[in-house]
VEXLUMKOL-463765 format. One record per residue (C-alpha): residue number from 1; x, y, z. Coordinates in steps of 0.1 Angstrom, whole numbers. Layout:
+-----+-------+-------+-------+
|   n |  east | north |    up |
+-----+-------+-------+-------+
| NUM |     X |     Y |     Z |
...
+-----+-------+-------+-------+
! end
This chain:
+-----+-------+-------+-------+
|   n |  east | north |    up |
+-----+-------+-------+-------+
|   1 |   155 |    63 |   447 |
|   2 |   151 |    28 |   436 |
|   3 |   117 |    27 |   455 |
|   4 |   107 |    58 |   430 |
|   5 |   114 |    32 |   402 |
|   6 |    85 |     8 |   410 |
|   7 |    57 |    34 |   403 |
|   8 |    27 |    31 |   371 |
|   9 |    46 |    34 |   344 |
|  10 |    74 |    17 |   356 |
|  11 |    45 |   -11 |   363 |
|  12 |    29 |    -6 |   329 |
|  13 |    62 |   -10 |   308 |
|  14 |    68 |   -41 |   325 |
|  15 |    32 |   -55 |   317 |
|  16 |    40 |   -45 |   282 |
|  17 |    74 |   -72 |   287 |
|  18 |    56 |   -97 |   304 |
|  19 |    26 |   -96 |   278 |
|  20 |    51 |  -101 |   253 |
|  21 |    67 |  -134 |   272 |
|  22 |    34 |  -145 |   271 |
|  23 |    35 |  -147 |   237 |
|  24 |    62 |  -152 |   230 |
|  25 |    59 |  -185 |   249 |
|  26 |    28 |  -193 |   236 |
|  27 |    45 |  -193 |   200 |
|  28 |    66 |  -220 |   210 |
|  29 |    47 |  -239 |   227 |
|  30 |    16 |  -238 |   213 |
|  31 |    22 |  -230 |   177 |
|  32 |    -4 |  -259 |   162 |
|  33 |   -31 |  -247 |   192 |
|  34 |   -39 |  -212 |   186 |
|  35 |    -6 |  -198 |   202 |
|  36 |     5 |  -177 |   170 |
|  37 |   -32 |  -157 |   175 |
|  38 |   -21 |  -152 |   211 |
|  39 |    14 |  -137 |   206 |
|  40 |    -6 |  -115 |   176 |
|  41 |   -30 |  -105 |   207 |
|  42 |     3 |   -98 |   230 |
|  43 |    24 |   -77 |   201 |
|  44 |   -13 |   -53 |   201 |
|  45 |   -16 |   -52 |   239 |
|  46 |    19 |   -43 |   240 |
|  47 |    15 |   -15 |   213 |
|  48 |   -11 |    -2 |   235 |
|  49 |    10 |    -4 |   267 |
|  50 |    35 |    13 |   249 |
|  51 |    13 |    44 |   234 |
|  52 |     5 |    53 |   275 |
|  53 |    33 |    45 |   292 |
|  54 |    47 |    75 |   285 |
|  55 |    23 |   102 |   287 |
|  56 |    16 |    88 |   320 |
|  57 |    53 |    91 |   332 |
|  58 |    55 |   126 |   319 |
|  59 |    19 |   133 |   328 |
|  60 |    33 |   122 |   367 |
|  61 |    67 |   136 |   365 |
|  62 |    79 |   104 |   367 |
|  63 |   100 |   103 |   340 |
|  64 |   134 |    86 |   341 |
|  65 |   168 |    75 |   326 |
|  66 |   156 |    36 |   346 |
|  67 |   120 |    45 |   325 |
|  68 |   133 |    49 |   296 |
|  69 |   153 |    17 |   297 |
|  70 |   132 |    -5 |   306 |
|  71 |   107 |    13 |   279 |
|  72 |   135 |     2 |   251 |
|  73 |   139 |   -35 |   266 |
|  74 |   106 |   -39 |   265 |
|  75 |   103 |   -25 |   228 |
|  76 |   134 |   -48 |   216 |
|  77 |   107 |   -81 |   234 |
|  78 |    75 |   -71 |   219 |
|  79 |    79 |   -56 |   185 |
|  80 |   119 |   -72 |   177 |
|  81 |   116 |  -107 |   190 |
|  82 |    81 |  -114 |   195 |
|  83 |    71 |  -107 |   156 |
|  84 |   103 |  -121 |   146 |
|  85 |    92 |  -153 |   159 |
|  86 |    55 |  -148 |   151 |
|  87 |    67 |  -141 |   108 |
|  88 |    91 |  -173 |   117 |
|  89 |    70 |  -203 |   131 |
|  90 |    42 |  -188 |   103 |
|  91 |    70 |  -188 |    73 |
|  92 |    77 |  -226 |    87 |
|  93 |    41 |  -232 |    86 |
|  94 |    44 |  -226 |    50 |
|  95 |    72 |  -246 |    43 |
|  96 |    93 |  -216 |    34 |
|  97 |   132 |  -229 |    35 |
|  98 |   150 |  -230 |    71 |
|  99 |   180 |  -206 |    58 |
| 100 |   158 |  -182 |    43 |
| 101 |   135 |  -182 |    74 |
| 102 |   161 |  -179 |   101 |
| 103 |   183 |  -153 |    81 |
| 104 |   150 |  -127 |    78 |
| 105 |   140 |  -130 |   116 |
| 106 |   174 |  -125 |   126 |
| 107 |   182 |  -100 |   100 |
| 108 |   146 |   -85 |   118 |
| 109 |   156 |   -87 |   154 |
| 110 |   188 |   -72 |   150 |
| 111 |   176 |   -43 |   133 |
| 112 |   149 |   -37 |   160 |
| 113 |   177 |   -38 |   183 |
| 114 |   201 |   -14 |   162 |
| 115 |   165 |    10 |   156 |
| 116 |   162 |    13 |   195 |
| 117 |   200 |    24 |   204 |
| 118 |   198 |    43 |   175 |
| 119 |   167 |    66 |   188 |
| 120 |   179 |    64 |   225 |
| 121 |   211 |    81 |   208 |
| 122 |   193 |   103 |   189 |
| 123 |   160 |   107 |   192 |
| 124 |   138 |   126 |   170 |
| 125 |   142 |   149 |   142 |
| 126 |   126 |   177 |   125 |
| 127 |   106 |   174 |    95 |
| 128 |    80 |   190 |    74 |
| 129 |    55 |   172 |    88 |
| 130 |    71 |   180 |   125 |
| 131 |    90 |   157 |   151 |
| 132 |    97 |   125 |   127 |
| 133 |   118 |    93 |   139 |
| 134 |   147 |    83 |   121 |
| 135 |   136 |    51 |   104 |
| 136 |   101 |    35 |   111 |
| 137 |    97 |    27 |   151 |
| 138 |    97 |    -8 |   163 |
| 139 |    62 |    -6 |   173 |
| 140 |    53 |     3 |   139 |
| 141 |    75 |   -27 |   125 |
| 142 |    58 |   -55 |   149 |
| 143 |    22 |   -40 |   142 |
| 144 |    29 |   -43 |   107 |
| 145 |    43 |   -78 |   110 |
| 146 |     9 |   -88 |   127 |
| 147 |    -9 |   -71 |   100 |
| 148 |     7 |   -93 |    69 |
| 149 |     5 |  -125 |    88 |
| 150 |   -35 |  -116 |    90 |
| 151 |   -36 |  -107 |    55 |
| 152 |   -16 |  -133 |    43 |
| 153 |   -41 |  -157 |    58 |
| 154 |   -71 |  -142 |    49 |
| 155 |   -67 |  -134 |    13 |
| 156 |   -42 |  -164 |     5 |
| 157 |   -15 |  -146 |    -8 |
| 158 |    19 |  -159 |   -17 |
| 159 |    42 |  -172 |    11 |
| 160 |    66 |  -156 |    -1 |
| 161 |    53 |  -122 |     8 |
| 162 |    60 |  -132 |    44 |
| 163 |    98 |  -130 |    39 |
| 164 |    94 |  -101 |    20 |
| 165 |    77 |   -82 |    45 |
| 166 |    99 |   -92 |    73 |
| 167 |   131 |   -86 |    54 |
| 168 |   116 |   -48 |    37 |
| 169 |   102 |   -39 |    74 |
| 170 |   138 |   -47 |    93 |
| 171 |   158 |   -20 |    65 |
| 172 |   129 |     6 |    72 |
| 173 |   136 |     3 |   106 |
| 174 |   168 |     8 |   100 |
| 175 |   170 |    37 |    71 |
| 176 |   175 |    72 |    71 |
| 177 |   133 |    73 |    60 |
| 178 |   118 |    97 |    85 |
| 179 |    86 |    86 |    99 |
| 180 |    61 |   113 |   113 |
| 181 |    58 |   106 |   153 |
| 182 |    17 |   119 |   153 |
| 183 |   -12 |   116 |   127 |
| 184 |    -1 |   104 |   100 |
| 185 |    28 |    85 |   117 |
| 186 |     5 |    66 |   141 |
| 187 |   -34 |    67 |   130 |
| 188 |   -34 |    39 |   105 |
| 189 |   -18 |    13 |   133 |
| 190 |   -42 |    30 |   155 |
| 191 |   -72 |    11 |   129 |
| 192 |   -54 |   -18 |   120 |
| 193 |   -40 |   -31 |   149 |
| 194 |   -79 |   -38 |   170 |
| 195 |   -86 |   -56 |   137 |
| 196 |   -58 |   -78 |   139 |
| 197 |   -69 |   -84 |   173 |
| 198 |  -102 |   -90 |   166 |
| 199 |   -93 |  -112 |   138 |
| 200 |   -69 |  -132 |   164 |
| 201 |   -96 |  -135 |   188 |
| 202 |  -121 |  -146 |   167 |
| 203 |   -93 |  -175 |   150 |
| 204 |   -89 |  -189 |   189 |
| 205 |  -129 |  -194 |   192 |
| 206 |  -134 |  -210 |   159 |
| 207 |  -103 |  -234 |   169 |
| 208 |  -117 |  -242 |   203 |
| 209 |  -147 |  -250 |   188 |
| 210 |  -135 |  -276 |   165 |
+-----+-------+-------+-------+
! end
């Protein structure tokens, strides 16, 4: 049995973790060098990671309670801690005050947390728009938190919208809203998130140019 666990999308859950390390790491260590465009990059690889991960388990029949785990750890590293950080170091960068700053990312990664035992408790729901979570998913949270740090930058807006982004996108995830699982639930992050990536990209080639 514990052989059967180290199959694809065992494998591909855990890329998703380690992507988000990555980026996590390069946050910290290379905030001033680029390193907040590469954890962007990881939170978008890891959103795709975890839109095939599992179809391909069920697609298999390898779908597992040890799956389904680490598919939750690995959700609570790439869309609770990784953006938290990300919306942190940039709020910093912006000379946003400490408090504030380290009360909304934690606020954040605790309600990515409570989102994820909430759904692995109940799951989804029914709605009129068919099977709905309860409260917006993490992946949806981190994409959008890569989305308003891009925005942010490129149109100059307020600092300020940073905190209330973070702070507005932790209660969703935690609310009785209930967010559509296909179409309408998952198309627009579908759009967005390449163009965050693109955008990232093309930030780390104009800096290692300079």
């Amino acid at each position: 049995m514990a052989n059967q666990n180290f199959n694809l999308p065992n494998m591909i859950t855990l890329s998703s973790a380690a992507v988000a390390s990555f980026g996590c790491l390069s946050v910290f260590f290379f905030a001033q060098q680029g390193g907040i465009y590469i954890g962007m990059i990881g939170v978008v690889v890891s959103l795709i990671l975890d839109r095939i991960d599992g179809p391909i388990a069920r697609k298999l029949g390898l779908s597992s309670p040890m799956g389904a785990q680490l598919d939750s750890l690995a959700d609570l590293l790439a869309f609770g801690v990784t953006p938290g950080l990300l919306m942190a170091v940039t709020m910093r960068a912006h000379d946003l005050p400490i408090p504030w700053i380290m009360a909304s990312a934690v606020f954040y990664t605790s309600c990515a947390l409570w989102r994820l035992a909430r759904f692995h408790d109940d799951g989804l729901v029914e709605s009129r728009l068919g099977p709905a979570f309860v409260g917006i998913p993490s992946p949806v949270a981190g994409t959008a938190v890569v989305v308003t740090i891009a925005t942010v930058e490129i149109f100059h807006l307020p600092a300020f919208t940073l905190l209330l982004s973070l702070t507005g996108l932790a209660y969703l995830m935690i609310s009785p809203l209930k967010y559509p699982e296909y179409r309408i639930g998952a198309w627009p992050w579908a759009l967005l998130a390449p163009m965050v990536a693109a955008y990232s990209i093309w930030r780390l080639i104009v800096m290692s140019s300079l």
